[in-house]
N, C-alpha and C positions, 0 to 999 in steps of 0.2 A: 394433483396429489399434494396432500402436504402431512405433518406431523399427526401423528394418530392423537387422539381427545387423552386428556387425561383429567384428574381431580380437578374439583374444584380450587382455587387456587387465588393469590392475591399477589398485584405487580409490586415488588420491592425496591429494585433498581432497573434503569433504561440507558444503554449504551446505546447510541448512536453513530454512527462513522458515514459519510458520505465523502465519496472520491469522485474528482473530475477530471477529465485528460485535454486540453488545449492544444491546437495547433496553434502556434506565431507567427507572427511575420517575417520573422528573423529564420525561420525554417527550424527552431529551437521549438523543445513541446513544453507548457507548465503544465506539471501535474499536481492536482491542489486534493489535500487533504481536512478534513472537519469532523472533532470529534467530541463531544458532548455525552456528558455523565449526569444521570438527573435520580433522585428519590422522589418515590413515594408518597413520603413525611418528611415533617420541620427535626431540623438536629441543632443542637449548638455548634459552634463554632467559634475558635477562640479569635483566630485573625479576624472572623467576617460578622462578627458578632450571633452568627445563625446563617442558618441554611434552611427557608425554606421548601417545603414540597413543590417540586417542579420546577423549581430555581436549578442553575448547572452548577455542578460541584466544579466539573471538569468544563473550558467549553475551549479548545486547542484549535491552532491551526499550522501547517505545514505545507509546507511548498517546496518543488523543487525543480528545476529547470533541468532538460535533461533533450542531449541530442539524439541521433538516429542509432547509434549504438549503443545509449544508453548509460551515458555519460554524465554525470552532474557536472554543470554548468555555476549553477547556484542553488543556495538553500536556504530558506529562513522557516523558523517556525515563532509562534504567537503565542502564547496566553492571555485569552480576556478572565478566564475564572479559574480559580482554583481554592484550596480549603486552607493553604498557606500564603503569606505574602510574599514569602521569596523563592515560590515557583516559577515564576516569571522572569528569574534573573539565570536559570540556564540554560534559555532556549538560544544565546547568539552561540551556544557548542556546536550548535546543528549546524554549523557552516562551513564547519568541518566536511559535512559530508559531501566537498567542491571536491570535483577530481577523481570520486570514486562511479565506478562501473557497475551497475546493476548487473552481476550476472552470476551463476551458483559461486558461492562462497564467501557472496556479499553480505549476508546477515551476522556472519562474524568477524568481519570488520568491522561491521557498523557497532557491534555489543561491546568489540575492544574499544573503536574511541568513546562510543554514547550511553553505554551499559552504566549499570549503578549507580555510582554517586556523580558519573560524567556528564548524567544525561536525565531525564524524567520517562520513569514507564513508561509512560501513555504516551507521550510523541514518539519515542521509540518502537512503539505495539503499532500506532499508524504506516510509519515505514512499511511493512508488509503489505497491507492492502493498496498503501501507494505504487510499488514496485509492479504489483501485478496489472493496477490501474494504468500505467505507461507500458506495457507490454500490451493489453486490448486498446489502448488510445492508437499506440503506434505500428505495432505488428500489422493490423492487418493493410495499413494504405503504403507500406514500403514493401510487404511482403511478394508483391507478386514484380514486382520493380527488382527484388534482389533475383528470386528464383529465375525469372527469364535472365540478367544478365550473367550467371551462371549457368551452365545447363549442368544437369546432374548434383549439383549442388545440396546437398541435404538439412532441409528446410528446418528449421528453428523448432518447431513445434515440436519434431520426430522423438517420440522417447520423452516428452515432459510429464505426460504422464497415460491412463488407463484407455482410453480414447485414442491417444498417437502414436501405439505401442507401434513397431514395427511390422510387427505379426498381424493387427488387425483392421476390419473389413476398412473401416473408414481412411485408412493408411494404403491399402488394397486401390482406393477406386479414387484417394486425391494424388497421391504420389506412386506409382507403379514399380518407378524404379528403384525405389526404397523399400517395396514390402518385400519380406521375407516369411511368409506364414506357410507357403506351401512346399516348405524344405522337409 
């Protein structure tokens, strides 16, 4: 199944994001982020003299080293393209993000140091797909390593969202002693 047809239509702008999750040898995970902005058509451009069609406005990169908990370890992010010259000069802020914990109430930490004039949109907009990127790189090969060394222990997933609700079937028939649906 996909998206129902609609009008005829013509492509304008193309965002791209591609996320990768690494195991190391260090037993640390990198999780690599790439994200590329492309038109259509030729535009001016005052730094780049032009931009054209199919050329990246945007073309970013973002990394971040993160352990079993979910810990940044390290951070670097990159700009090979952008529409100004001095985009490129506030990506060492992301290094900031050494020390911080992926876990809910992370993304407004990350908006207080990397937000607005601290940080650039678009590497900041990667973070998210990053975060969820190391949660499916890593979750699932420690997951069944934590669940047996706890028993009863309530698994990570429970409650993330529509799928893991507590109440439901699939919640029912992976964790038993967690569902609660026929209360």
């Amino acid at each position: 199944m996909s998206l129902s047809p609609t009008v005829q239509r013509e492509l304008i702008h193309e965002r791209t994001i591609e996320c990768k999750g690494y195991k190391r040898n260090d037993d640390l995970w990198d999780i690599e982020g790439h994200l590329i902005d492309i038109k259509s058509y030729d535009f001016p451009n005052h730094d780049r003299g032009g931009i054209a069609a199919g050329e990246p406005i945007h073309d970013m990169w973002l990394r971040i080293t993160v352990d079993n908990d979910m810990l940044i370890h390290e951070a670097e992010a990159v700009t090979v393209s952008s529409p100004f010259n001095m985009c490129p000069n506030i990506t060492r802020n992301f290094t900031q993000l050494k020390g911080i914990q992926i876990k809910p109430g992370w993304r407004i930490l990350v908006n207080k140091l990397l937000g607005g004039t601290q940080g650039c949109t678009h590497l900041v907009e990667l973070l998210n797909p990053l975060a969820t990127t190391a949660f499916q790189t890593i979750y699932p090969l420690i997951s069944q390593e934590m669940t047996s060394a706890i028993p009863g222990k309530k698994p990570l997933l429970l409650g993330s969202c529509h799928t893991y609700a507590s109440d439901s079937l699939v919640v029912k028939r992976q964790w038993t002693e967690h569902y609660d649906g026929d209360k």
